[in-house]
DOLOVO-319582 format. One record per residue (C-alpha): x, y, z; residue in one letter; residue number from 0. Coordinates in steps of 0.25 Angstrom, whole numbers, plus 5000, padded with zeros to 4 digits. Layout:
N
     u     v     w  res    n
     X     Y     Z    a  NUM
...
This chain:
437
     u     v     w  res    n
  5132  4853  4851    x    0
  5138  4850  4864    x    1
  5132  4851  4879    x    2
  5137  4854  4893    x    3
  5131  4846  4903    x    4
  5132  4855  4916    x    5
  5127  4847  4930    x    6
  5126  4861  4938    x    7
  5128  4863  4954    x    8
  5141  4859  4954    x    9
  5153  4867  4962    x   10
  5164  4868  4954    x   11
  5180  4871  4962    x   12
  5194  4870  4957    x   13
  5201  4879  4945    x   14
  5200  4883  4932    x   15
  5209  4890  4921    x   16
  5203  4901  4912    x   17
  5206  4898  4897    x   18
  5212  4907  4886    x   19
  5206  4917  4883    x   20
  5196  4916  4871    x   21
  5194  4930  4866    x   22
  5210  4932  4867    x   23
  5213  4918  4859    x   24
  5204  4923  4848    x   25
  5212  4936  4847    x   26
  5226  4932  4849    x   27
  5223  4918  4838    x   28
  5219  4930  4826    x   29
  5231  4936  4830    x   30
  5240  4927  4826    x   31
  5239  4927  4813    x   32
  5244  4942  4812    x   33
  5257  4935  4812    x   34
  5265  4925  4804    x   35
  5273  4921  4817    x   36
  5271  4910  4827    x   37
  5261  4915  4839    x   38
  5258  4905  4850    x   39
  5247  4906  4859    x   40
  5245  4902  4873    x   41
  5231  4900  4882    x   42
  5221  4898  4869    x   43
  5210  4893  4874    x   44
  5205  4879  4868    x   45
  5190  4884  4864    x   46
  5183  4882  4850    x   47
  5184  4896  4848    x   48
  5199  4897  4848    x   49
  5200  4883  4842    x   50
  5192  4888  4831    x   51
  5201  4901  4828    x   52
  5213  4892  4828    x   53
  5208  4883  4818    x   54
  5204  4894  4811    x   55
  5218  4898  4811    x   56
  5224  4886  4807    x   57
  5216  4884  4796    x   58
  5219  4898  4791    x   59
  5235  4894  4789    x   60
  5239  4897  4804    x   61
  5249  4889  4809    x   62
  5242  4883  4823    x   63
  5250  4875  4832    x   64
  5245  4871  4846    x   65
  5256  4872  4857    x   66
  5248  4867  4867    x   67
  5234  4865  4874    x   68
  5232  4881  4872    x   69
  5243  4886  4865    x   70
  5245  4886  4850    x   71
  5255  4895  4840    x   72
  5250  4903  4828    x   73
  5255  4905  4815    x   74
  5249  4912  4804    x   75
  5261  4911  4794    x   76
  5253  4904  4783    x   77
  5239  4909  4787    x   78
  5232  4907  4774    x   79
  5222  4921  4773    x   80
  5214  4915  4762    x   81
  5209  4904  4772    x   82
  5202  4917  4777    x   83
  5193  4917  4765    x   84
  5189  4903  4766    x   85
  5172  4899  4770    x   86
  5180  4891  4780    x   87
  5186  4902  4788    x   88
  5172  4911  4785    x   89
  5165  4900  4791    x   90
  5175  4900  4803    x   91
  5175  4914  4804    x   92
  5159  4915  4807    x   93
  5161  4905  4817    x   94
  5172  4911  4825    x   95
  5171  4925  4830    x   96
  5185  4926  4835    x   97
  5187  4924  4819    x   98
  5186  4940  4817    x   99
  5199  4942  4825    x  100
  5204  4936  4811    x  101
  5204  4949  4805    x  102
  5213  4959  4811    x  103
  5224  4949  4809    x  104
  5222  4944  4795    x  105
  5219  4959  4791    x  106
  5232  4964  4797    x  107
  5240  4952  4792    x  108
  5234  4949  4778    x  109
  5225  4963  4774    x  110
  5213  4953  4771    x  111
  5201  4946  4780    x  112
  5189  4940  4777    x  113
  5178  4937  4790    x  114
  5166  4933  4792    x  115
  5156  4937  4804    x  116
  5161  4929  4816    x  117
  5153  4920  4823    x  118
  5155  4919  4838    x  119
  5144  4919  4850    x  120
  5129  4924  4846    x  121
  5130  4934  4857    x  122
  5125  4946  4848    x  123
  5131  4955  4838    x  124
  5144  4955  4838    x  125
  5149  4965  4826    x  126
  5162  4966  4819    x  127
  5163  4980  4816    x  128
  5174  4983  4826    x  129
  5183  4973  4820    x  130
  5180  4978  4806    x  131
  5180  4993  4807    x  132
  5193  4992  4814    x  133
  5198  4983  4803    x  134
  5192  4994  4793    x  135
  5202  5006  4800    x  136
  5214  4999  4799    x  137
  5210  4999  4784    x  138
  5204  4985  4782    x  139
  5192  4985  4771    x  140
  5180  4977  4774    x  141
  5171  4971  4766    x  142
  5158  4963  4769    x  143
  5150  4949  4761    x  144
  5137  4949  4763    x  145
  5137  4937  4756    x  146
  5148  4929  4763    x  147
  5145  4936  4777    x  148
  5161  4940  4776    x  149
  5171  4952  4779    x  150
  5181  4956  4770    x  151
  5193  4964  4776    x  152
  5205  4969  4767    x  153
  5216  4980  4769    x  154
  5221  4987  4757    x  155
  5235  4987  4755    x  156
  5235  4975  4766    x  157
  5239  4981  4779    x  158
  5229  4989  4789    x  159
  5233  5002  4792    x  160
  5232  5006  4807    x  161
  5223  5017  4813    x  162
  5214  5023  4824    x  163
  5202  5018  4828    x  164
  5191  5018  4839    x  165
  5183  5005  4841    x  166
  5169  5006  4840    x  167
  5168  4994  4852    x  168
  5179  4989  4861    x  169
  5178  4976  4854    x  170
  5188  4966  4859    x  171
  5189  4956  4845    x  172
  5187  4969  4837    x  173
  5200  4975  4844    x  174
  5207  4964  4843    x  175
  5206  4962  4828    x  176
  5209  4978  4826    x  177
  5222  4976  4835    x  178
  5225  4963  4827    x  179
  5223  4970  4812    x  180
  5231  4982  4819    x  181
  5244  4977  4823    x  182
  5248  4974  4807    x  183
  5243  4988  4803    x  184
  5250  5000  4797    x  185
  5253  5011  4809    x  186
  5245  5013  4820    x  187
  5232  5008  4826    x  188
  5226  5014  4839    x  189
  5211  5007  4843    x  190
  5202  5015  4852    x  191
  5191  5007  4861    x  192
  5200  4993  4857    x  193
  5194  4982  4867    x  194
  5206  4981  4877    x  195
  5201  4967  4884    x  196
  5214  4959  4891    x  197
  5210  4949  4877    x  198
  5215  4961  4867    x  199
  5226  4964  4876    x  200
  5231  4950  4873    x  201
  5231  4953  4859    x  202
  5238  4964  4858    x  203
  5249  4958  4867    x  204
  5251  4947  4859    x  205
  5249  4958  4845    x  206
  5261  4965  4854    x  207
  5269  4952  4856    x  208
  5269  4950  4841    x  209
  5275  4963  4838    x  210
  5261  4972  4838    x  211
  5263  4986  4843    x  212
  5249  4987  4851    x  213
  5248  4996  4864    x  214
  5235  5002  4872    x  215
  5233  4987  4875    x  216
  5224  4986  4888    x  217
  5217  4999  4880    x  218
  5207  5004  4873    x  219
  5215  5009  4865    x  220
  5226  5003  4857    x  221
  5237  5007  4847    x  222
  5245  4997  4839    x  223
  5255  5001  4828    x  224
  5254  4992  4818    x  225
  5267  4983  4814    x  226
  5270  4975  4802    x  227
  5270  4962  4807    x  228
  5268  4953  4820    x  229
  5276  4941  4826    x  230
  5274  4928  4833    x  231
  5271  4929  4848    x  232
  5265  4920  4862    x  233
  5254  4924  4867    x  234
  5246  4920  4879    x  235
  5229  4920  4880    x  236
  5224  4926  4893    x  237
  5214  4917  4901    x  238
  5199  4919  4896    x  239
  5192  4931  4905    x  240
  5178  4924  4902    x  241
  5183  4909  4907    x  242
  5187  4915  4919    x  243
  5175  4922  4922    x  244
  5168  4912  4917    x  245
  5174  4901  4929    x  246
  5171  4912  4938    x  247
  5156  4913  4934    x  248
  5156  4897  4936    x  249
  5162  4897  4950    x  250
  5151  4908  4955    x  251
  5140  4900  4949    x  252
  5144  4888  4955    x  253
  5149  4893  4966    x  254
  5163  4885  4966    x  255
  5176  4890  4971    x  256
  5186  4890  4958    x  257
  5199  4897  4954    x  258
  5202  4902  4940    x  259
  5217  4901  4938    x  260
  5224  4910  4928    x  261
  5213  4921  4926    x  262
  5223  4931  4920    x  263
  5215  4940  4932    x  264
  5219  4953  4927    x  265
  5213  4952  4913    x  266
  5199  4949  4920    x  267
  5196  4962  4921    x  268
  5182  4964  4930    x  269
  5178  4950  4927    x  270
  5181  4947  4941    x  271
  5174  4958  4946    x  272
  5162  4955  4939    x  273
  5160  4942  4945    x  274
  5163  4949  4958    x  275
  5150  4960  4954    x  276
  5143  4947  4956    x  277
  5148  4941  4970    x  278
  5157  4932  4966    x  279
  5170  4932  4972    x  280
  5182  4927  4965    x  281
  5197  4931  4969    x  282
  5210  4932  4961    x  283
  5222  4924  4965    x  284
  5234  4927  4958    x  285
  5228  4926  4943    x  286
  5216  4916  4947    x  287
  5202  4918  4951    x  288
  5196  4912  4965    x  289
  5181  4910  4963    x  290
  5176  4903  4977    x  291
  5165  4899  4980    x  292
  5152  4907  4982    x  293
  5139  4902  4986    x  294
  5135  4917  4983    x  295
  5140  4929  4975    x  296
  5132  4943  4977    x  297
  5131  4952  4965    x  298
  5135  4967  4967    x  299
  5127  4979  4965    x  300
  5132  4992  4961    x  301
  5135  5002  4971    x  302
  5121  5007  4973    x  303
  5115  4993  4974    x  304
  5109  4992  4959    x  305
  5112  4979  4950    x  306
  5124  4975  4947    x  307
  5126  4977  4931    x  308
  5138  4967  4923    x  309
  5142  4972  4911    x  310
  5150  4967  4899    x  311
  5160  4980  4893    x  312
  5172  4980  4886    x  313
  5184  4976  4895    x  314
  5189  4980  4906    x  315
  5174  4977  4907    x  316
  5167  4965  4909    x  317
  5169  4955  4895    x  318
  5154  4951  4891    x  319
  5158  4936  4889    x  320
  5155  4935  4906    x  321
  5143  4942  4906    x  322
  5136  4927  4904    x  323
  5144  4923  4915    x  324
  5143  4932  4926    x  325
  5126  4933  4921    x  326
  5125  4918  4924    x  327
  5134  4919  4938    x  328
  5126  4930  4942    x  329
  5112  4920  4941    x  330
  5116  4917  4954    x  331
  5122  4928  4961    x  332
  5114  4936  4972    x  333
  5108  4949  4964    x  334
  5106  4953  4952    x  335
  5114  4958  4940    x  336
  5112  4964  4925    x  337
  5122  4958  4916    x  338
  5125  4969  4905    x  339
  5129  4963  4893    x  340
  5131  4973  4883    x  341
  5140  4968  4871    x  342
  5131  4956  4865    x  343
  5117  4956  4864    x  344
  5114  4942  4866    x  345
  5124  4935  4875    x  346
  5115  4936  4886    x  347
  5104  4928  4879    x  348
  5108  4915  4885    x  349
  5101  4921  4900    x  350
  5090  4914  4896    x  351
  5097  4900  4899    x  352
  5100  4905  4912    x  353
  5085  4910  4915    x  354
  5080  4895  4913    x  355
  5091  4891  4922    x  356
  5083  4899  4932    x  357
  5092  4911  4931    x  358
  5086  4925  4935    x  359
  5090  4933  4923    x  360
  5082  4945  4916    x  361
  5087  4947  4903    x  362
  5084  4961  4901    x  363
  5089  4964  4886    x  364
  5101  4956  4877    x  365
  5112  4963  4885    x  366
  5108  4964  4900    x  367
  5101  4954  4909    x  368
  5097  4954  4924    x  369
  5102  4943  4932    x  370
  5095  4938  4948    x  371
  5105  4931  4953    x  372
  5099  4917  4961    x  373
  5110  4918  4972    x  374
  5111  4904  4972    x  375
  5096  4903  4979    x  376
  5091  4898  4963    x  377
  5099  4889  4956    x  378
  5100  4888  4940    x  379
  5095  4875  4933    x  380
  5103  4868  4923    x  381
  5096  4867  4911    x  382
  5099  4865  4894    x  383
  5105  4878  4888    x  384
  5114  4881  4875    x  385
  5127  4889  4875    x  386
  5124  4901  4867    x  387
  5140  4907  4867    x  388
  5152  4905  4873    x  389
  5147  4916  4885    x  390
  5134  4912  4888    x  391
  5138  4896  4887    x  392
  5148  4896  4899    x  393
  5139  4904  4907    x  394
  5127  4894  4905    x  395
  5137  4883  4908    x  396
  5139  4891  4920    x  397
  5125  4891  4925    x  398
  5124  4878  4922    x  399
  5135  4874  4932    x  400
  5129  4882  4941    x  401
  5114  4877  4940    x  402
  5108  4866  4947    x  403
  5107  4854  4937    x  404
  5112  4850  4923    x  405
  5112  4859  4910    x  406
  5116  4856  4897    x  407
  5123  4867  4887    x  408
  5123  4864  4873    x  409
  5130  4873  4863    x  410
  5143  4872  4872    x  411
  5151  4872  4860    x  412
  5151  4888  4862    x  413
  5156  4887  4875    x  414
  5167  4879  4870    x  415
  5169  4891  4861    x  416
  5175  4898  4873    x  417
  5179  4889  4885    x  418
  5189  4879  4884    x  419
  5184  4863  4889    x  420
  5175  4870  4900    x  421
  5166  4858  4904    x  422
  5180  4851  4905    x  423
  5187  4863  4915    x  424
  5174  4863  4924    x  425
  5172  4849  4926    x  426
  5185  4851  4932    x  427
  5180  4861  4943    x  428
  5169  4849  4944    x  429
  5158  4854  4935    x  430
  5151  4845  4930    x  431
  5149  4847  4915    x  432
  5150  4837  4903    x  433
  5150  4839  4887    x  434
  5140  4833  4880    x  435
  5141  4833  4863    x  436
């Protein structure tokens, strides 16, 4: 299990790039495969998650073939189905939750799928019932091994049959799998409450680029008519929302001037506007982000002078993958805040870390949690700590830059999961941070 050595204090100055987008590469890869044409792929993030689903891939028969540092071309040609029902791919699949996206595209393409329960980040329930009722109304059959832990869906006379259906929860993986098992079905689909996040726009403009017939995208509300095959296509992945706000988290808690280049700064959404609830200024210049420094950020009130609530909701609200961020920024803002995080039950279990640092927190229930910022006056300590998921390890490794001393996270490997060579790209702003196996 590796470490991060983190020697805290330490102003940090110059730029930094966003990488791809995680979420989207997780989406658009599954996609490929709903067509036996060549699809190439720019901006994939080189993270163990992604790396992971294009083993996975290639072990399944896909044709994989690395262009350059983050491009590759798909083809799913020869992709073999029956590796699908391999303990291989099983034991693949319960590691890898992006893995469920698997099943809109091999249902649409082939009629058949087998799945086991993902794995992923231990941040609470995270159900499957969206993806599999959707699944069940375009007239898949599912069926359940108690035994084996596994999901069996077939479709009778082996193409799905498009219909109308109202979401029980915007989910933005559950969407995307309905639209992917869609775009082969018979007739029309129109999906009501659909997640609508810039990520799931990207999907159905590359679905569209390869001859699906999707429109409402930017919606709630989506219709596709359902065509008989797809083709190749090129597609780019936006810059990752939660690396962005991430460095901008950093620069506040460190209090360094840095730019962020090529932000996409439209698909942000109120990302920039919630680290401006908490004093901190940042500027746009053409599509980067300015952070300068700031030896104090303020946090705002509501306009009759009560605390100041961030919440997560579905977009264009506030993605919960920054809540850990802007909780540990806000450790040392002037004021209070509550942090409202309402999707997952346990992401904000990792506060206590941040209390022995000598954070202020009151953690009030599993979802909300009282911060008094130390304005600076009471720095954190660095101290030992273990990553528990991707979200709430780069916000510790955050704090720790932040803290006065040197802390070691172990269990980085989940923070691989999800940012591309981090300790190498901060030790370029002049972090000082080291790997340790």
């Amino acid at each position: 299990m590796a470490s991060f050595v983190i020697e805290g204090g330490h102003r940090l100055s110059g730029e930094i790039t966003p990488q791809g987008a995680k979420n989207e590469a997780l989406q658009i890869l599954c996609a490929t495969i709903l067509t036996r044409e060549r699809v190439v792929v720019h901006n994939i993030p080189d993270i163990a998650d992604i790396n992971n689903l294009i083993s996975l891939l290639s072990d399944a028969g896909v044709g994989v073939e690395r262009l350059s540092h983050d491009t590759y071309a798909f083809c799913a040609a020869g992709l073999n189905v029956d590796y699908f029902r391999s303990r291989e791919y099983l034991r693949r699949n319960e590691a890898l939750r992006g893995s469920v996206m698997l099943v809109g595209p091999m249902l649409a393409r082939f009629g058949w799928m087998l799945t086991s329960k993902p794995g992923g980040d231990k941040i609470g329930r995270r159900r499957l019932d969206t993806h599999f009722e959707g699944m069940s109304r375009l007239g898949a059959h599912l069926s359940y091994d108690r035994e084996t832990s596994t999901y069996e869906l077939t479709v009778p006379g082996g193409r799905l049959k498009g219909c109308d259906m109202l979401l029980d929860e915007a989910s933005v993986t559950g969407t995307a799998n309905i639209i992917m098992a869609a775009v082969l079905a018979e007739g029309r689909t129109t999906i009501y409450n659909a997640a609508c996040e810039p990520y799931v726009q990207q999907l159905c403009h590359l679905l569209n680029a390869m001859g699906a017939h999707i429109s409402g995208i930017a919606s709630n509300y989506l219709t596709i008519e359902g065509v008989s095959e797809l083709h190749g296509a090129g597609h780019t992945i936006l810059p990752d929302m939660i690396e962005v706000g991430s460095f901008i988290g950093l620069a506040a808690m460190t209090r360094s001037e840095l730019t962020i280049r090529n932000v996409s700064y439209r698909n942000l959404g109120i990302i920039p506007e919630s680290f401006r609830r908490l004093g901190i200024r940042l500027e746009q210049r053409g599509d980067d982000i300015f952070v300068p420094s700031q030896d104090e950020y303020c946090i705002d009130t509501f306009l009759d002078g009560s605390i100041m609530t961030v919440a997560d909701a579905p977009w264009p609200g506030l993605t919960p993958d920054l809540l850990s961020v802007l909780l540990v920024v806000a450790t040392q803002c002037k004021g209070c805040v509550l942090i409202h995080q309402k999707m997952f039950e346990s992401r904000l279990f990792f506060v206590d870390k941040l209390i022995d640092m000598g954070a202020q927190i009151i953690l009030c229930d599993p979802h909300r949690a009282v911060v008094v910022g130390h304005n600076h006056s009471r720095d954190l300590r660095g101290r030992a700590m273990s990553s528990p998921d991707i979200r709430a390890g780069i916000a510790l490794l955050i704090a720790a830059m932040g803290a006065v001393g040197t802390s070691r996270i172990s269990n980085v490997e989940q923070i691989d999961r999800g940012y591309e060579r981090i300790e190498e790209r901060l030790r370029a702003l002049g972090a000082v941070i080291h790997r340790e196996d």
